[in-house]
N, C-alpha and C positions, 0 to 999 in steps of 0.2 A: 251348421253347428256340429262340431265332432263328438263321437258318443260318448266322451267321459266327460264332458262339460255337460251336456244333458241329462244324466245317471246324476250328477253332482247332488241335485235337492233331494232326487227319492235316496241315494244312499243315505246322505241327514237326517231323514226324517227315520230310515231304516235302524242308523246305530243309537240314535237319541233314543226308538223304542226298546232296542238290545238293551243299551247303558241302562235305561229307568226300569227294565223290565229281571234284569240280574243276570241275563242271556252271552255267553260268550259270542263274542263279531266274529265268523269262522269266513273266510275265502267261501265255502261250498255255501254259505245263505247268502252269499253277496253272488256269487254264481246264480243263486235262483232268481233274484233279485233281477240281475241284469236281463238272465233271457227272457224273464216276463215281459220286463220292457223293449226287448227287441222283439217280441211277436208280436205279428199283427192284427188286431181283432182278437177272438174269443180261441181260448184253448183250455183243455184238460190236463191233472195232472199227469197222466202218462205221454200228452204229447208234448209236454213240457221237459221233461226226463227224457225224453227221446232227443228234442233238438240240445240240451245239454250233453247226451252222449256223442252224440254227431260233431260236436266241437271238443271231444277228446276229454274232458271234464271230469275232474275223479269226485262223481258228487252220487251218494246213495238214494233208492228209491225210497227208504221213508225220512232221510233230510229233506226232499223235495217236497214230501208231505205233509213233513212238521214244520218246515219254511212257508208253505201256502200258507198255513194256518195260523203263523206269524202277521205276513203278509195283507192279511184281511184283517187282524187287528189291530193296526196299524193306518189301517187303509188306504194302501199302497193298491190292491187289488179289491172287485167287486165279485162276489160269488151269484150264480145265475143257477135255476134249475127249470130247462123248459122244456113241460111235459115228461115223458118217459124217461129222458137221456138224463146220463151221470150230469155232474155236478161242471159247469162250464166255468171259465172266470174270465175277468178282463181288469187290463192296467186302468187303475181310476182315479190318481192322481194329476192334475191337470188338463185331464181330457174332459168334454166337453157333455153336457149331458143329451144322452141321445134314448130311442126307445126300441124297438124291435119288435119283427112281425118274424112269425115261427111258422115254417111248414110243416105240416103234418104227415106230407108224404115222403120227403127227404131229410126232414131233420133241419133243414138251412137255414140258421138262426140273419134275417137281414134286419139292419141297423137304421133309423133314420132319426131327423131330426125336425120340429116343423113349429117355428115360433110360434103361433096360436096356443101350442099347450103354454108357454109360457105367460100368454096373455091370460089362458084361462086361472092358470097358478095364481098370478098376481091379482086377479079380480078376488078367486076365493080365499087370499091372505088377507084380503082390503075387506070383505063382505062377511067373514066370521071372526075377525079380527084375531088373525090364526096364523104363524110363523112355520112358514114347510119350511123344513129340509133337505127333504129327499123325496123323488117320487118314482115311481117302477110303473112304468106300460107296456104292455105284452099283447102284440096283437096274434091270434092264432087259427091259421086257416092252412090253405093251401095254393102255392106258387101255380099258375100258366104254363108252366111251359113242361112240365110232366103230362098234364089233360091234352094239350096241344100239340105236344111232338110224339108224345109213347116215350119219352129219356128225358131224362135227366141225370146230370153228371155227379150230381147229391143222392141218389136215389139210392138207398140202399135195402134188399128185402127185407123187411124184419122178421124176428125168430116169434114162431109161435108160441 
């Protein structure tokens, strides 16, 4: 599928909130727009602003940050905060609900996914006769392979 066919529904969904929201459609929010959706996984707003400079992009650091904030109302993107670290996001339109376990020594936010929760969801809809939306799991420990090598390629010191 080519990326402008792909981009096609979340830009819709993008200008339909511009248009009802009184918001001019500028190129530099469709620029944030897009590279959200071409990153992979989880990022920040400055490593977002980064890979839009890197593509030569004449888009400012607080359009990016008042497009984020767009973005999440809308909900184009999902906003994360795990543990100590800034403010993380990710594309959450169409993708699939998943959950993530956080390291505590590297920061390494990993993703997984594991039908059971889902089973359990739909038991406690059926058993409190109670409509979920949305649910957030965070599991938070510490990766193997920092305990077991002495590195890690996530490892970063932290500042006291």
């Amino acid at each position: 599928m080519a990326e402008a066919e792909f981009l096609k529904t979340e830009k819709e969904i993008f200008t339909e909130y511009m248009v009802s929201n009184g918001l001019r459609k500028t190129p530099e929010r469709y620029a944030v727009l897009e590279e959200a959706y071409r990153t992979n996984g989880h990022f920040n707003v400055d490593m977002l602003f980064e890979l839009i400079q890197k593509r030569k992009l004449r888009v400012s650091r607080a359009t990016v940050y008042n497009t984020i904030e767009h973005l999440l109302k809308c909900g184009l993107i999902t906003k994360h905060q795990f543990g100590e670290t800034k403010f993380i996001y990710e594309k959450s339109f169409a993708y699939k609900q998943h959950d993530h376990l956080i390291c505590g020594d590297c920061e390494k936010v990993f993703e997984f996914c594991d039908p059971r929760l889902y089973q359990i969801q739909s038991t406690v809809e059926k058993y409190l006769d109670f409509k979920i939306s949305q649910h957030a799991l965070n599991f938070y420990g510490q990766c193997n392979k920092l305990k077991q090598t002495g590195a890690c390629e996530h490892f970063k010191i932290k500042k006291q």
